[in-house]
C-alpha positions as CSV (number, residue, x, y, z in Angstrom):
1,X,72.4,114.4,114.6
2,X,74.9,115.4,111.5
3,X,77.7,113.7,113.4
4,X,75.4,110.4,113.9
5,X,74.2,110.1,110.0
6,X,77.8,110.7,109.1
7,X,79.2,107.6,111.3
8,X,76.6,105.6,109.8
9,X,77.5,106.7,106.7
10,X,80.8,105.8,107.1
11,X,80.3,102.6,108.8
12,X,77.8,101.9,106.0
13,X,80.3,101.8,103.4
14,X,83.0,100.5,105.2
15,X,80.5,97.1,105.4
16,X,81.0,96.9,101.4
17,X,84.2,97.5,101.4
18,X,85.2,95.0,104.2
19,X,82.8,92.2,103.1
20,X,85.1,92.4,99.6
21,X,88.2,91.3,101.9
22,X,89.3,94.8,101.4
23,X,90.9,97.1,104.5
24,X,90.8,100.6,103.3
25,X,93.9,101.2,105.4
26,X,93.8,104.9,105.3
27,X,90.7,106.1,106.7
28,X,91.3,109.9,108.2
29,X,88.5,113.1,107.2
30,X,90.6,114.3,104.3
31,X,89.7,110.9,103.1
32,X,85.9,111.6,103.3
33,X,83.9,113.4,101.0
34,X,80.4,115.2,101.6
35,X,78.2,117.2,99.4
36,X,75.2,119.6,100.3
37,X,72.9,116.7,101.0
38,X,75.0,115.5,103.5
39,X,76.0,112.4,101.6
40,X,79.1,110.9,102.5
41,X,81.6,109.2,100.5
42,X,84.8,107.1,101.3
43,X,87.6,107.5,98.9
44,X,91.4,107.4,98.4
45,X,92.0,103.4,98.1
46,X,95.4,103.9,97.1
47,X,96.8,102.2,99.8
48,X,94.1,99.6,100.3
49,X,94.7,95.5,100.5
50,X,93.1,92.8,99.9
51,X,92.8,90.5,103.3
52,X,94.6,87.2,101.5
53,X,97.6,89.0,100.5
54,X,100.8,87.7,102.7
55,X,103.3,90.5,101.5
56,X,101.2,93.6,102.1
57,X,101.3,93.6,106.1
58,X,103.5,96.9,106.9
59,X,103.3,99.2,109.7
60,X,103.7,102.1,106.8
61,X,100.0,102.6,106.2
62,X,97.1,105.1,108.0
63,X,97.7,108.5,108.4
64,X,99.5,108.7,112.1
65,X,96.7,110.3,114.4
66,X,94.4,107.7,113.0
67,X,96.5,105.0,113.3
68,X,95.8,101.9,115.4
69,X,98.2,100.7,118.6
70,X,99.2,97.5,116.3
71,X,100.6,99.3,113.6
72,X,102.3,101.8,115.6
73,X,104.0,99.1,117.2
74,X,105.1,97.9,113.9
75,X,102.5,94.7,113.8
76,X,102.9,92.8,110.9
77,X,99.7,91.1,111.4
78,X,96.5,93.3,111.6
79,X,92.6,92.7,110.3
80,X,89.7,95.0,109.8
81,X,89.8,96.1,113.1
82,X,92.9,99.2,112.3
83,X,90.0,100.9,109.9
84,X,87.5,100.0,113.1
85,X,90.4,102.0,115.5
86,X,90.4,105.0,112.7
87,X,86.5,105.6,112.4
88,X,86.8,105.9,116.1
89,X,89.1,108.8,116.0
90,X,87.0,110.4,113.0
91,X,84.0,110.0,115.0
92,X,85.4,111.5,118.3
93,X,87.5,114.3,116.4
94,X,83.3,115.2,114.5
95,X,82.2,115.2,118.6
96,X,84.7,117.0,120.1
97,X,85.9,119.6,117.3
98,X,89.5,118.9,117.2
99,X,91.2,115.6,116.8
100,X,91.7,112.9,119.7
101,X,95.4,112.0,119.3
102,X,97.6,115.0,117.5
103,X,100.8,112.9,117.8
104,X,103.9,114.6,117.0
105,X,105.8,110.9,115.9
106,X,105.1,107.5,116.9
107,X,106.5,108.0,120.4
108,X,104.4,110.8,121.1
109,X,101.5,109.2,119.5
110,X,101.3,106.4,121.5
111,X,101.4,108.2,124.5
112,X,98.6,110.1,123.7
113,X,96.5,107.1,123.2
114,X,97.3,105.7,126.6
115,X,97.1,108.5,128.0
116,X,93.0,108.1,127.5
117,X,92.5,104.5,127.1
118,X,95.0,103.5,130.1
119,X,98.5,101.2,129.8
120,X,97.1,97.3,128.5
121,X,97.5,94.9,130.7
122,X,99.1,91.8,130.2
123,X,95.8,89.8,128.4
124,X,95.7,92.6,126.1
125,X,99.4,92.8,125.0
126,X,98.6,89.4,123.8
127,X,98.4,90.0,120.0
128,X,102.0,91.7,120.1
129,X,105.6,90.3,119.7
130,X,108.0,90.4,122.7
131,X,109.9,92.9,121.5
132,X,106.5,95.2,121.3
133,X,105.6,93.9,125.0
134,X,108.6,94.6,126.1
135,X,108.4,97.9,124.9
136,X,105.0,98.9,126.4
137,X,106.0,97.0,129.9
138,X,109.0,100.1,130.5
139,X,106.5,102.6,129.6
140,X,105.1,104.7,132.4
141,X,102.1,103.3,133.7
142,X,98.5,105.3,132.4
143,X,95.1,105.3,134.2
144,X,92.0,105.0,131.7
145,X,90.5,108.7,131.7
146,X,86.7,108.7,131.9
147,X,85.1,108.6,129.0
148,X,82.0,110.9,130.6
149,X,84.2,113.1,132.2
150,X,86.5,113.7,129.3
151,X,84.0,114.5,127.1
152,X,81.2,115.9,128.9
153,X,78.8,117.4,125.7
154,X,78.8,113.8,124.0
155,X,75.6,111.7,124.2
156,X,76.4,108.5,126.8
157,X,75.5,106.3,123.8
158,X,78.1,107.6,121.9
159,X,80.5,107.1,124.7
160,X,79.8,103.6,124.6
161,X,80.3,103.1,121.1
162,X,83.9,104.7,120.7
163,X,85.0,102.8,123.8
164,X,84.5,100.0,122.0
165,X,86.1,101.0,119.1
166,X,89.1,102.3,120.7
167,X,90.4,99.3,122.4
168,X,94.1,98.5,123.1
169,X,93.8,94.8,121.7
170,X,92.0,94.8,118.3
171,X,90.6,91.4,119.1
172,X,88.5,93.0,121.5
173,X,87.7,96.3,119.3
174,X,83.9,95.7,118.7
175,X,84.3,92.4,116.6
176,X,82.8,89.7,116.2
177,X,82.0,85.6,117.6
178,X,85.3,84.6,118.6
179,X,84.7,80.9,117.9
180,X,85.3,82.1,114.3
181,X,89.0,83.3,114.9
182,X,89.6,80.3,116.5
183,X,88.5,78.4,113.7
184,X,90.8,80.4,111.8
185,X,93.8,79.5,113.3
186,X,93.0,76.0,113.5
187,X,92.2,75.6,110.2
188,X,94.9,77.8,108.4
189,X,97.6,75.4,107.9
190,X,95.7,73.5,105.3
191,X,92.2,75.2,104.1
192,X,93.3,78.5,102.3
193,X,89.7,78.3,101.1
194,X,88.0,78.0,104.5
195,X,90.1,81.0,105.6
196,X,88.8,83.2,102.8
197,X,85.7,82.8,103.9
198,X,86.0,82.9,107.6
199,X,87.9,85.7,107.6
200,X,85.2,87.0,105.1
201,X,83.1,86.8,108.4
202,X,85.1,88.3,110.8
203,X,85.4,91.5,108.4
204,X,81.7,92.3,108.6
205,X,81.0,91.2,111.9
206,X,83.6,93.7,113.0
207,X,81.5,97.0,111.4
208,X,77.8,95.6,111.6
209,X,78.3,95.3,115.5
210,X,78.8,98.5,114.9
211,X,76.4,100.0,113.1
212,X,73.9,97.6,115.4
213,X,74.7,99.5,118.6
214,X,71.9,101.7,119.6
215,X,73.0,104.4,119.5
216,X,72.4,104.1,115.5
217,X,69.5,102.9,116.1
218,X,67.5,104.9,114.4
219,X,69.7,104.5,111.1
220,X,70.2,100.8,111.8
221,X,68.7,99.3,108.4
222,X,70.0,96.3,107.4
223,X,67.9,95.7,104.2
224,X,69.5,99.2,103.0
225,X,73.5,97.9,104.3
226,X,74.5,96.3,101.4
227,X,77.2,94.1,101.2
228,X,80.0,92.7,98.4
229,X,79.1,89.5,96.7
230,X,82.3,88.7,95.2
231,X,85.3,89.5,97.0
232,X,88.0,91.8,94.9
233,X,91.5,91.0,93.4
234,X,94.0,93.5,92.9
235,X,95.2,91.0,90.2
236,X,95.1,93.9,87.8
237,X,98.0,96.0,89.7
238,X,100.3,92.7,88.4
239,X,99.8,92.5,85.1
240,X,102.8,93.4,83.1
241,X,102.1,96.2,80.6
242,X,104.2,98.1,78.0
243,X,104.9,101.8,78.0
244,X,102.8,102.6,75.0
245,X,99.7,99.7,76.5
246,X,100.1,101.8,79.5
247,X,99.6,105.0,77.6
248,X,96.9,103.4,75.7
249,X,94.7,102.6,78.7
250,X,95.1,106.3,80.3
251,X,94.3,107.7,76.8
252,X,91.1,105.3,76.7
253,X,90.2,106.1,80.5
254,X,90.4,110.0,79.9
255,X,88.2,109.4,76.8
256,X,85.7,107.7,79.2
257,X,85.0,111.4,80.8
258,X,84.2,112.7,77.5
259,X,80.2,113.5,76.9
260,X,81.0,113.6,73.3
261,X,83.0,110.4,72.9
262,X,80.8,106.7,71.7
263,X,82.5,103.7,73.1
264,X,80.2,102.0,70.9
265,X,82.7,103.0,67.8
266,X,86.2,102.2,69.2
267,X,87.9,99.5,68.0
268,X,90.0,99.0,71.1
269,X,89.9,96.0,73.3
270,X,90.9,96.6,76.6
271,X,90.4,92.7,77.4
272,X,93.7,92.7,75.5
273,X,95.8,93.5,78.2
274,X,94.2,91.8,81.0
C-alpha cells in the first residue's frame, strides 16, 4: 500500500512538472523526499529542461541505473517518456527491495535491461540512428523474462503497469494518442507555436495514462491532479549578471529565510536585474 501511494505521488507531481514543458531529467530515490506523513516530494531540478530548448538534448543526464535505452545509446532526441522509463525503475526497486538495473557502465547497463525486457526488434529500434541500430543488431540476442515469474510477491496489476513503463521504444512507453506525434512532425517545419502546444499534450498524456491504470485506482483523482497553467522559461539562467548583482541576489535570497527580516522595508528591486 506504501509503495502504491508513493508512485502516485510521484506520478502526481511529475503531471505538473511535465504539463510546464519541463523533463526533470534526473529522477532516481535520492532525488525523492518523504516525511513522517508519508508525503512525497520531487526535488533536485538542477539538471532539468525545458521541452522547446534545441541545445539541451545530451545523453549526459539521469543517474545511470535509472536511465532510459535512448539515452544510453547516446539519443539526442528524447521526450517525457526518459522520466516515464526512471519512475519505472523507482517503482520496481520500492517492490522488489534492491534496484532493477545495477549497471556497472553503460555496456553493462544496457545489458541488464535486455536482459529483462528482451533484444527490440526491428519496429522498435525505429526511434534510433544507424549507428545505435547497428550497435544493438551485434548484440547477443535476449529473451523477455516474465514479468510474473521474475517477480513473484508483486501484485499482477503492478506488473502491468511497469511493463508498460519499461518499454524498449519510448514511443510506445505508456504515452499517449499517437495522431498527436504525427501531427508533430508534420507540422514542425513551420508552426513553432503549434508544437509548443502539441507537445504540451504529449507530456501529460504520457503520466496521466499512468496514473489512470487501475492499479491506482483507488488514488486516481483527477480533480486533486493538478496541472501547470503556464509553461516555464529558464530565461532567467541567461541573463547576464555582474559579480557584485550576483552577490546581491544570494545576499537577498538568504535574507528570505530569515523570520526576523521585513521585505516590506528593503529598498532593493530585484526586477532590476531581470
Amino acid at each position: 500500500m506504501f509503495v502504491q501511494y508513493f508512485l502516485y505521488q510521484i506520478l502526481r507531481g511529475l503531471k505538473y512538472i511535465h504539463s510546464a514543458n519541463v523533463l526533470h531529467r534526473d529522477l532516481k530515490p535520492s532525488n525523492l523526499l518523504l516525511n513522517a506523513n508519508c508525503d512525497l516530494k520531487i526535488c533536485d531540478f538542477g539538471l532539468a529542461r525545458v521541452t522547446s530548448e534545441t541545445d539541451f538534448m545530451t545523453e549526459y543526464v539521469v543517474t545511470r541505473w535509472y536511465r532510459a535505452p535512448e539515452l544510453l545509446l547516446n539519443s539526442s532526441d528524447y521526450t517525457a517518456a526518459i522520466d516515464v522509463w526512471s519512475v519505472g525503475c523507482i517503482f520496481m526497486e520500492l517492490m522488489d527491495r534492491k534496484p532493477l538495473f545495477p549497471g556497472r557502465d553503460h555496456v553493462h547497463q544496457l545489458r541488464l535491461l535486455m536482459e529483462l525486457i528482451g533484444t527490440p526488434t526491428e519496429a522498435e529500434l525505429g526511434f534510433l540512428n544507424e549507428n545505435a541500430k547497428r550497435y544493438i543488431r551485434q548484440l547477443p540476442l535476449y529473451r523477455r523474462q516474465s514479468f510474473t515469474e521474475k517477480f513473484p510477491t508483486v501484485h499482477p496489476s503492478a506488473i502491468d503497469l511497469v511493463k508498460k513503463m519499461l518499454t524498449f521504444d519510448p514511443r510506445q512507453r505508456i504515452t499517449g494518442d499517437s495522431s498527436i506525434v504525427l501531427v508533430v512532425s508534420f507540422l514542425s517545419p513551420n508552426c513553432p507555436f503549434i508544437i509548443t502546444i502539441a507537445m504540451s499534450i504529449i507530456l501529460m498524456t504520457t503520466v496521466e495514462d499512468a496514473l489512470a491504470h487501475p492499479y491506482l485506482n483507488s488514488l486516481h483523482d483527477i480533480s486533486d491532479e493538478p496541472v501547470c497553467m503556464t509553461p516555464f522559461s529558464f530565461d532567467f539562467e541567461q541573463r547576464a549578471l555582474s559579480e557584485e548583482q550576483m552577490k546581491e541576489l544570494i545576499y537577498r535570497e538568504a535574507l528570505a529565510f530569515n523570520p526576523d527580516y521585513d521585505s516590506s522595508s528593503s529598498a532593493f528591486d530585484p526586477g532590476a536585474f531581470q
